[in-house]
C-alpha positions, 0 to 999 in steps of 0.5 A: 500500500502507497502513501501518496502525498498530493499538493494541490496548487493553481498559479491564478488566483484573484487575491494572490495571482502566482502564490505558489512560486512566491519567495519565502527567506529565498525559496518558492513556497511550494518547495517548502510544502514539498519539502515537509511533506517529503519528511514525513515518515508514513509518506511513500511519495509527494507530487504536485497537482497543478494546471500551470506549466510555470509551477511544474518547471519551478518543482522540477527545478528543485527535484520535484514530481509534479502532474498537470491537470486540467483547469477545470476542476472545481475544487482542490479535492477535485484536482486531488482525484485527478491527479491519483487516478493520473498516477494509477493508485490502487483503491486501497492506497491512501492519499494526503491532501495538502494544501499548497499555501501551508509552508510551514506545514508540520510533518508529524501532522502528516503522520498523525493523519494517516494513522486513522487509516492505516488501523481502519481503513474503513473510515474512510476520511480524517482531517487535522484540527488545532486548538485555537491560540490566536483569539483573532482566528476564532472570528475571522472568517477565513479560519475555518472552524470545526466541531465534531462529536464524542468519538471524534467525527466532524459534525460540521465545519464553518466559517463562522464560530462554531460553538457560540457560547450563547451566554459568553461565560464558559471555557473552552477550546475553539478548534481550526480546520487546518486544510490537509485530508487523508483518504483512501483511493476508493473514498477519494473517487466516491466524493469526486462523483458526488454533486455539490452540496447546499452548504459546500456551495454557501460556505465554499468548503468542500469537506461539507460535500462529505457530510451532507452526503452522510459520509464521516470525517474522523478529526485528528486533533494536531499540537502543531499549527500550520499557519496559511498564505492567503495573501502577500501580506501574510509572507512577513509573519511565515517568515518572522516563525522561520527566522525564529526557529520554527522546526518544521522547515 
C-alpha cells in the first residue's frame, strides 16, 4: 500500500495571482510544502497537482514530481482525484491532501493523519484540527472552524464560530480546520462523483460535500499549527516563525 502525498496548487488566483512560486527567506513556497511533506515518515511519495506549466518547471527545478491537470476542476479535492487516478493508485492506497499555501506545514501532522487509516481503513476520511491560540482566528472568517462529536467525527465545519457560547461565560477550546485530508483511493473517487452540496456551495468548503452526503470525517486533533498564505501580506509573519526557529522547515 502507497502513501501518496498530493499538493494541490493553481498559479491564478484573484487575491494572490502566482502564490505558489512566491519567495519565502529565498525559496518558492511550494518547495517548502514539498519539502515537509517529503519528511514525513508514513509518506511513500509527494507530487504536485497543478494546471500551470510555470509551477511544474519551478518543482522540477528543485527535484520535484509534479502532474498537470486540467483547469477545470472545481475544487482542490477535485484536482486531488485527478491527479491519483493520473498516477494509477490502487483503491486501497491512501492519499494526503495538502494544501499548497501551508509552508510551514508540520510533518508529524502528516503522520498523525494517516494513522486513522492505516488501523481502519474503513473510515474512510480524517482531517487535522488545532486548538485555537490566536483569539483573532476564532472570528475571522477565513479560519475555518470545526466541531465534531464524542468519538471524534466532524459534525460540521464553518466559517463562522462554531460553538457560540450563547451566554459568553464558559471555557473552552475553539478548534481550526487546518486544510490537509487523508483518504483512501476508493473514498477519494466516491466524493469526486458526488454533486455539490447546499452548504459546500454557501460556505465554499468542500469537506461539507462529505457530510451532507452522510459520509464521516474522523478529526485528528494536531499540537502543531500550520499557519496559511492567503495573501502577500501574510509572507512577513511565515517568515518572522522561520527566522525564529520554527522546526518544521
Amino acid at each position: 500500500m502507497k502513501t501518496v502525498v498530493i499538493i494541490p496548487s493553481r498559479y491564478g488566483s484573484s487575491r494572490f495571482d502566482g502564490k505558489p512560486l512566491a519567495k519565502i527567506l529565498g525559496r518558492a513556497m511550494i518547495e517548502r510544502v514539498y519539502q515537509n511533506a517529503r519528511a514525513a515518515k508514513k509518506v511513500t511519495e509527494v507530487v504536485v497537482a497543478t494546471d500551470d506549466q510555470r509551477i511544474i518547471r519551478a518543482v522540477e527545478s528543485f527535484g520535484g514530481r509534479a502532474v498537470l491537470t486540467s483547469a477545470d476542476n472545481p475544487s482542490g479535492t477535485d484536482r486531488v482525484g485527478e491527479a491519483a487516478e493520473k498516477l494509477g493508485l490502487a483503491a486501497t492506497d491512501l492519499v494526503v491532501n495538502v494544501q499548497g499555501d501551508q509552508p510551514l506545514i508540520d510533518p508529524r501532522c502528516l503522520d498523525a493523519v494517516i494513522e486513522p487509516l492505516l488501523i481502519e481503513p474503513e473510515i474512510g476520511m480524517t482531517t487535522l484540527a488545532f486548538a485555537i491560540v490566536r483569539k483573532e482566528e476564532i472570528t475571522d472568517p477565513k479560519d475555518v472552524k470545526v466541531t465534531f462529536d464524542q468519538k471524534g467525527f466532524a459534525l460540521y465545519f464553518s466559517r463562522a464560530t462554531i460553538p457560540h457560547d450563547r451566554d459568553g461565560n464558559m471555557v473552552f477550546n475553539t478548534y481550526k480546520h487546518l486544510g490537509v485530508y487523508a483518504y483512501t483511493r476508493h473514498f477519494l473517487d466516491l466524493f469526486r462523483a458526488l454533486p455539490e452540496g447546499n452548504l459546500e456551495r454557501i460556505e465554499k468548503l468542500e469537506q461539507l460535500r462529505a457530510l451532507e452526503h452522510g459520509l464521516r470525517i474522523k478529526v485528528v486533533i494536531t499540537e502543531y499549527d500550520s499557519p496559511e498564505v492567503d495573501l502577500p501580506s501574510d509572507i512577513p509573519r511565515i517568515e518572522q516563525l522561520l527566522r525564529a526557529g520554527a522546526v518544521y522547515s
